[in-house]
C-alpha positions as CSV (number, residue, x, y, z in Angstrom):
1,X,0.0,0.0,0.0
2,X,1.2,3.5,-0.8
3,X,2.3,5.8,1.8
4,X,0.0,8.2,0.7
5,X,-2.7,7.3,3.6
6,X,-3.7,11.0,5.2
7,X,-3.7,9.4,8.6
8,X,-0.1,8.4,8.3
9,X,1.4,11.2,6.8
10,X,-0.7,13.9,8.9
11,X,1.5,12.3,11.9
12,X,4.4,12.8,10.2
13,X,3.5,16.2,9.6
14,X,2.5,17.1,12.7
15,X,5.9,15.7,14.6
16,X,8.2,17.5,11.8
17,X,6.6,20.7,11.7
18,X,6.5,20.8,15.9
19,X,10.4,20.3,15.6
20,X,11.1,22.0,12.7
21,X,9.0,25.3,12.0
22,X,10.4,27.6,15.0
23,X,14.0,26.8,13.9
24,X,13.1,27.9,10.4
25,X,11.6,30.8,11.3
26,X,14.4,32.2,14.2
27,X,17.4,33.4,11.8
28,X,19.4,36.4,12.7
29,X,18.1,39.5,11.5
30,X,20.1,42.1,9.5
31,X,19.2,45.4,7.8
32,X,17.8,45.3,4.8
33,X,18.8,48.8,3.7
34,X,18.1,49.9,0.2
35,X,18.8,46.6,-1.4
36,X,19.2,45.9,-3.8
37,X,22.1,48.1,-5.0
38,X,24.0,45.9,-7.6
39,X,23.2,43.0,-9.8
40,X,21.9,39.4,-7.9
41,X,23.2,35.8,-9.1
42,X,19.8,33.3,-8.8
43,X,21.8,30.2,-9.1
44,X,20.3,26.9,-11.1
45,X,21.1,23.9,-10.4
46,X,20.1,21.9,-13.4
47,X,21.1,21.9,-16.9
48,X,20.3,24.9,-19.6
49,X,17.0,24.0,-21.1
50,X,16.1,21.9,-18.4
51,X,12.5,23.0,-16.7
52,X,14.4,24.2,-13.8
53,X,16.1,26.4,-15.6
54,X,13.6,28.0,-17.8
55,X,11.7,28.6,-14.4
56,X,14.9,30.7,-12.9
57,X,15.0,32.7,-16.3
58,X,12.1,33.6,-16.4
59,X,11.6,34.5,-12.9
60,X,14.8,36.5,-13.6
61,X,12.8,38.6,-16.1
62,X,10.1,38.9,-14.7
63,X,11.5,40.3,-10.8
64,X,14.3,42.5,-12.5
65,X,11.7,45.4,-12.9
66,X,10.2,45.2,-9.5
67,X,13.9,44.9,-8.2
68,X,15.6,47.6,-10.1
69,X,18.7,45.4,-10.9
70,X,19.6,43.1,-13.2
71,X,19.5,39.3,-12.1
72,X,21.8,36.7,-13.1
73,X,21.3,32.8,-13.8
74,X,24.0,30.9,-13.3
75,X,23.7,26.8,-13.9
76,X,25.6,25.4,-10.8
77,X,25.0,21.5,-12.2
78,X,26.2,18.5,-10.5
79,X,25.7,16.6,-7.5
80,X,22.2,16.0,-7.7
81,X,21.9,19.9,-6.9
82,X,24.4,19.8,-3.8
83,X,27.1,21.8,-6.0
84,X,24.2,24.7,-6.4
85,X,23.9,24.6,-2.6
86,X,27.5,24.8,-1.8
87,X,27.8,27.6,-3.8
88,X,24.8,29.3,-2.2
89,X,26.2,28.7,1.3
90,X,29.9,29.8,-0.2
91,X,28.0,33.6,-0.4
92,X,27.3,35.9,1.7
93,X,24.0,35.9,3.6
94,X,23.2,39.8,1.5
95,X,20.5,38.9,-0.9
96,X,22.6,39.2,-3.5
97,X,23.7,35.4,-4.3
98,X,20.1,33.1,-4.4
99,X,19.0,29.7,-5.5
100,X,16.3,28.6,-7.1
101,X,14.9,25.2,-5.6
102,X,12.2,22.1,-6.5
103,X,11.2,19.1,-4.9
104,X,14.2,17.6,-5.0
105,X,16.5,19.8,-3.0
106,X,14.1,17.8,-0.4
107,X,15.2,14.7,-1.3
108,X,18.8,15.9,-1.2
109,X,18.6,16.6,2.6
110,X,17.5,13.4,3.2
111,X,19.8,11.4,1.1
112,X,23.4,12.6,-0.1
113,X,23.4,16.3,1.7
114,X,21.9,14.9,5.3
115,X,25.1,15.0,7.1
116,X,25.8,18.7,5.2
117,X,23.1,21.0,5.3
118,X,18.9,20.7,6.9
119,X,16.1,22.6,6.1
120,X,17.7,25.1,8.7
121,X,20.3,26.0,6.3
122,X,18.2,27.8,4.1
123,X,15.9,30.7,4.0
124,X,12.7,29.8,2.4
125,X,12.1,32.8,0.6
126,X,9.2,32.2,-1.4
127,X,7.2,29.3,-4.0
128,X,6.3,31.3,-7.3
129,X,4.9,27.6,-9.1
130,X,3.2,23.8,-8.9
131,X,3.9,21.4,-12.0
132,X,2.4,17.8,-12.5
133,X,4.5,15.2,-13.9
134,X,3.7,13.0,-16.8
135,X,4.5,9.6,-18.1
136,X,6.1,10.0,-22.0
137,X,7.1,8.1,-25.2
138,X,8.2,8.5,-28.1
139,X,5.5,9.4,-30.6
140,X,6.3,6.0,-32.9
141,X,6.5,3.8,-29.3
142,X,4.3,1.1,-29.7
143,X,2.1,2.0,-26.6
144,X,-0.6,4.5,-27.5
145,X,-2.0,4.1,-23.8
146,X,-0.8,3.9,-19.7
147,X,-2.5,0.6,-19.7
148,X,-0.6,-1.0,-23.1
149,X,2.7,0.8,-21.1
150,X,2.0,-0.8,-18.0
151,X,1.0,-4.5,-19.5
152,X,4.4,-4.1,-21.3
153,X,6.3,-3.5,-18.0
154,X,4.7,-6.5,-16.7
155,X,5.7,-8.5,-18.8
156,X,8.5,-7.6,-20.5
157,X,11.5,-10.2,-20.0
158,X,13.8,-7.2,-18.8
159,X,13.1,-4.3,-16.8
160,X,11.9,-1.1,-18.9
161,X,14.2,2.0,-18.6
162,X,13.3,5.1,-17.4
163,X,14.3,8.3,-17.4
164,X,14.4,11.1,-15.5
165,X,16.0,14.2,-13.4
166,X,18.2,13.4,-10.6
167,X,18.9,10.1,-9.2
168,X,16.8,7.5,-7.1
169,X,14.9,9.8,-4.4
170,X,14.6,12.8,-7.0
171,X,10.5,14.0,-7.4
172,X,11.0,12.7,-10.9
173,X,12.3,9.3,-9.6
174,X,9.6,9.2,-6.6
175,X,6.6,10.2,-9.3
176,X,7.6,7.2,-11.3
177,X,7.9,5.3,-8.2
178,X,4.2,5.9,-7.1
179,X,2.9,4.6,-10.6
180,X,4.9,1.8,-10.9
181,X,3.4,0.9,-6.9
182,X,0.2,1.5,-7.9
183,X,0.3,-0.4,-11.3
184,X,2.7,-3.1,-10.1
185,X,5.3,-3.6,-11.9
186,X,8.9,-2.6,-11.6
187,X,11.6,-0.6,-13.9
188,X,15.3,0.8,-14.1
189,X,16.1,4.4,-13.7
190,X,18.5,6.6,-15.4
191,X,19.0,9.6,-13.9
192,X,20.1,12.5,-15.8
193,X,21.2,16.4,-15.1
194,X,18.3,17.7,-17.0
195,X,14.6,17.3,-18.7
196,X,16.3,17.9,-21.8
197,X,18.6,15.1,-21.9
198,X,16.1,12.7,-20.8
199,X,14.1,13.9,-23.7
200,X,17.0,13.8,-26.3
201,X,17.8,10.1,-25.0
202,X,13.8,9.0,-25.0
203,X,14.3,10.0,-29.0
204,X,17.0,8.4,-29.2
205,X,15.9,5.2,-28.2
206,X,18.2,4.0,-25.1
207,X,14.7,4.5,-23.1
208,X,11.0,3.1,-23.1
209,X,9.5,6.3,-21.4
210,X,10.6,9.5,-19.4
211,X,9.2,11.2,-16.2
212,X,8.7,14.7,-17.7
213,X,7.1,17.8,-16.8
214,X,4.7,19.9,-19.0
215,X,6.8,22.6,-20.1
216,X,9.6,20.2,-21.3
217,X,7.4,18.4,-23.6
218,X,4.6,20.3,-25.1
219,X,6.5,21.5,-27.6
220,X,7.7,17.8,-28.4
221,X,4.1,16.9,-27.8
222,X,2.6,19.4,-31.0
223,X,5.5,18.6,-33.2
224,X,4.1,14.3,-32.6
225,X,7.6,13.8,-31.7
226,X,6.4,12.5,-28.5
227,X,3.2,11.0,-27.0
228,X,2.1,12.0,-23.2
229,X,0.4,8.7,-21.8
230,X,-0.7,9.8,-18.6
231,X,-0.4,13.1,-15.9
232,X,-0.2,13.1,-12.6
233,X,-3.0,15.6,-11.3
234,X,-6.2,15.6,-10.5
235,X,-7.7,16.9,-13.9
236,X,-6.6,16.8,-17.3
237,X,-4.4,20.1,-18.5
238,X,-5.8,22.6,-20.3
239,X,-2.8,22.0,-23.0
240,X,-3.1,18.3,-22.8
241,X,-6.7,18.1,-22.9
242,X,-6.5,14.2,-24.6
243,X,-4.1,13.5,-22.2
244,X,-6.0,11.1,-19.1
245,X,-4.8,11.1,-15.5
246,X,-3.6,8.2,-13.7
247,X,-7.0,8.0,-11.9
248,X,-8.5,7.8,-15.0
249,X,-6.3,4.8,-16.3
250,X,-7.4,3.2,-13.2
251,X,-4.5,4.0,-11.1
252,X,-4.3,5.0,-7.7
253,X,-1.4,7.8,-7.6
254,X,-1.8,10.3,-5.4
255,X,-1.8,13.3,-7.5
256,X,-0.9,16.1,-4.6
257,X,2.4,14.7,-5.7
258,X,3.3,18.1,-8.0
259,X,7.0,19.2,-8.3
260,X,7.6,22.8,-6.9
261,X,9.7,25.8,-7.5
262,X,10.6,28.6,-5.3
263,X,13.4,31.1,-4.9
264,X,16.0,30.4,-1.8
265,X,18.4,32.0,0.0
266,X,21.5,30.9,2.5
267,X,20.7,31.1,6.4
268,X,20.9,34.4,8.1
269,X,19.3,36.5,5.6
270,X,17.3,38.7,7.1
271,X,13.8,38.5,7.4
272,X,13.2,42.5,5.8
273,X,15.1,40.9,2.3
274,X,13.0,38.1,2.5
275,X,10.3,40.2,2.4
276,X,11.2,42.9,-0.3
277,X,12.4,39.7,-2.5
278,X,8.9,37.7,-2.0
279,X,6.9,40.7,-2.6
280,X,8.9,41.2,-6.1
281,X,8.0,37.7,-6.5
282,X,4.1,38.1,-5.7
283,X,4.6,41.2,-8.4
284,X,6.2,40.1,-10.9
285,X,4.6,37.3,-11.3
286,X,1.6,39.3,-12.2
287,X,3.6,40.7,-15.4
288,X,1.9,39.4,-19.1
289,X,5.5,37.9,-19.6
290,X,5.2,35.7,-16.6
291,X,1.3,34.9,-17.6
292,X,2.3,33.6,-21.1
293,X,4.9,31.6,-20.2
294,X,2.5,29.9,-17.0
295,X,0.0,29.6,-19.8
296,X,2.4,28.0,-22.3
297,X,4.1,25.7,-20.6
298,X,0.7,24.5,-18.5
299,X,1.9,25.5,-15.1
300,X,-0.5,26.1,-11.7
301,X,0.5,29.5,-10.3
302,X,1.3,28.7,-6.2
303,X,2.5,32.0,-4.5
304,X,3.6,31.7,-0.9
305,X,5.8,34.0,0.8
306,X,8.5,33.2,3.4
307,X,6.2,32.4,6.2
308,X,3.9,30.1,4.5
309,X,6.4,28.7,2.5
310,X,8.6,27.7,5.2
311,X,5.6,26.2,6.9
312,X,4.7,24.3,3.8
313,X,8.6,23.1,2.9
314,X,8.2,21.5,6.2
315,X,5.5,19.7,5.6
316,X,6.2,18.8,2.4
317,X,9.6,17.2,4.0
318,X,7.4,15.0,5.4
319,X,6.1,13.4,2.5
320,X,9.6,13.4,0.8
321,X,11.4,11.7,3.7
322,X,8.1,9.0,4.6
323,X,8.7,8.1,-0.1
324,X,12.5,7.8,0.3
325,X,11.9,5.4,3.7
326,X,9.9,3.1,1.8
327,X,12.0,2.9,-1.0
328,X,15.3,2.5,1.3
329,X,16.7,5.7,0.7
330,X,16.4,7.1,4.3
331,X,17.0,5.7,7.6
């Protein structure tokens, strides 16, 4: 049975949050000033062209208005993100070095970065986006359905590859993890730095199907280079209107399972930048620029500032850590 049940995670919850929240939330204060008076570096800590990225660009555009200076994407890649962290807590706690961050800098803290950094490290700034994940092939696969994918994985004689962001833990690895649980059947996972590469290799042919995001593929999608079997959400996009759930395949996958992306900063930024950051956030995200690209790449707008986002990052943990228990990532 998935962990998924509402009675078992709402413990969870509950214990983490009771341990976790006031810590978050107690970080030394410094002025804020009239920041910000030079350029900011928003560091990335996937690929170019990868979702991730796209997301920190075009929160760059869209916040450099509202900010009055320009702001810089740098790709920080490797370690499953912990090189992009080490770099962040390298800088300064001034505002003017950030990270962007997704689900799976939770899995990170949990699995390769536990005995390095903990939520604590961080300053949850603010959550600017929700994503569902989808199930892909290639657009000549022979599988025109989840349930002609899933009959194949059954059966097949080896064990179908998969690919996808980051490595075992990732949100990309635990969304394939909870259809494969709910379908029963098992597969083998590539992980890769980006949902470009995945893609590239899915067309390639070294893979049978990816665990992709929306904005990645819909271009693929329209060009028929590649067919979306199934999303994980509770309705069916507004892009992808042909494109079924997993509840309507007839499988049980909890889709509050979305992948996330927020804006970060180092511990011991003060609470006033946090602020004046978020509120550029909660602004320009309001800008036509930002709108389009939401609307283009079938994205759920999910504002939170620092308060409400730290709250939520720690129950979100939760989740993460009870998924990467169960599939013996986690102690």
């Amino acid at each position: 049975m998935l962990l998924t049940r509402r009675g078992v995670l709402k413990g969870a919850f509950a214990a983490t949050s009771a341990l976790a929240l006031p810590a978050l939330l107690s970080r030394p204060a410094g002025a804020a000033g009239d920041y910000p008076t030079k350029p900011i570096t928003l560091l990335c800590h996937t690929a170019p062209g990868s979702a991730a990225d796209v997301y920190a660009r075009e929160l760059a555009h869209a916040i450099e208005p509202v900010l009055g200076q320009p702001v810089v994407v740098v790709n920080r890649v490797g370690g499953n993100g912990m090189v992009q962290m080490a770099a962040l807590q390298a800088a300064p706690a001034d505002g003017y070095t950030l990270g962007i961050n997704t689900l799976s800098h939770l899995s990170i803290l949990r699995t390769g970065g536990k005995d390095v950094y903990t939520l604590d490290s961080f300053s949850w700034i603010a959550r600017a986006q929700l994503e569902g994940f989808f199930t892909v092939v290639r657009a000549d696969s022979p599988w025109k359905t989840l349930p002609e994918f899933v009959d194949h994985a059954k059966n097949a004689k080896t064990l179908v590859n998969i690919g996808g962001q980051g490595a075992p833990g990732s949100a990309h690895n635990i969304h394939f993890h909870l259809l494969a649980d709910a379908a029963g059947f098992k597969f083998n996972w590539i992980p890769f730095p980006g949902g470009i590469e995945h893609l590239t290799a899915l067309l390639g042919g070294t893979l049978d199907a990816t665990s992709n995001n929306p904005q990645t593929i819909v271009q693929f999608a329209e060009a028929n280079r590649v067919r979306p079997l199934g999303v994980a959400s509770e309705t069916r996009l507004e892009a992808f209107p042909k494109v079924p759930t997993y509840i309507e395949s007839g499988y049980a996958v909890d889709p509050a399972w979305n992948q996330i992306r927020g804006i970060i900063g180092r511990k011991g930024l003060s609470p006033e930048i946090q602020q004046k950051l978020a509120d550029a956030v909660a602004k320009g995200t309001q800008s036509d620029g930002w709108k389009s690209y939401m609307k283009n790449a079938s994205l759920t707008e999910g504002f939170l500032g620092p308060e409400d986002y730290t709250a939520f990052i720690v129950k979100q943990d939760a989740l993460t850590y009870a998924w990467l228990k169960k599939l013996g990532l986690a102690a």
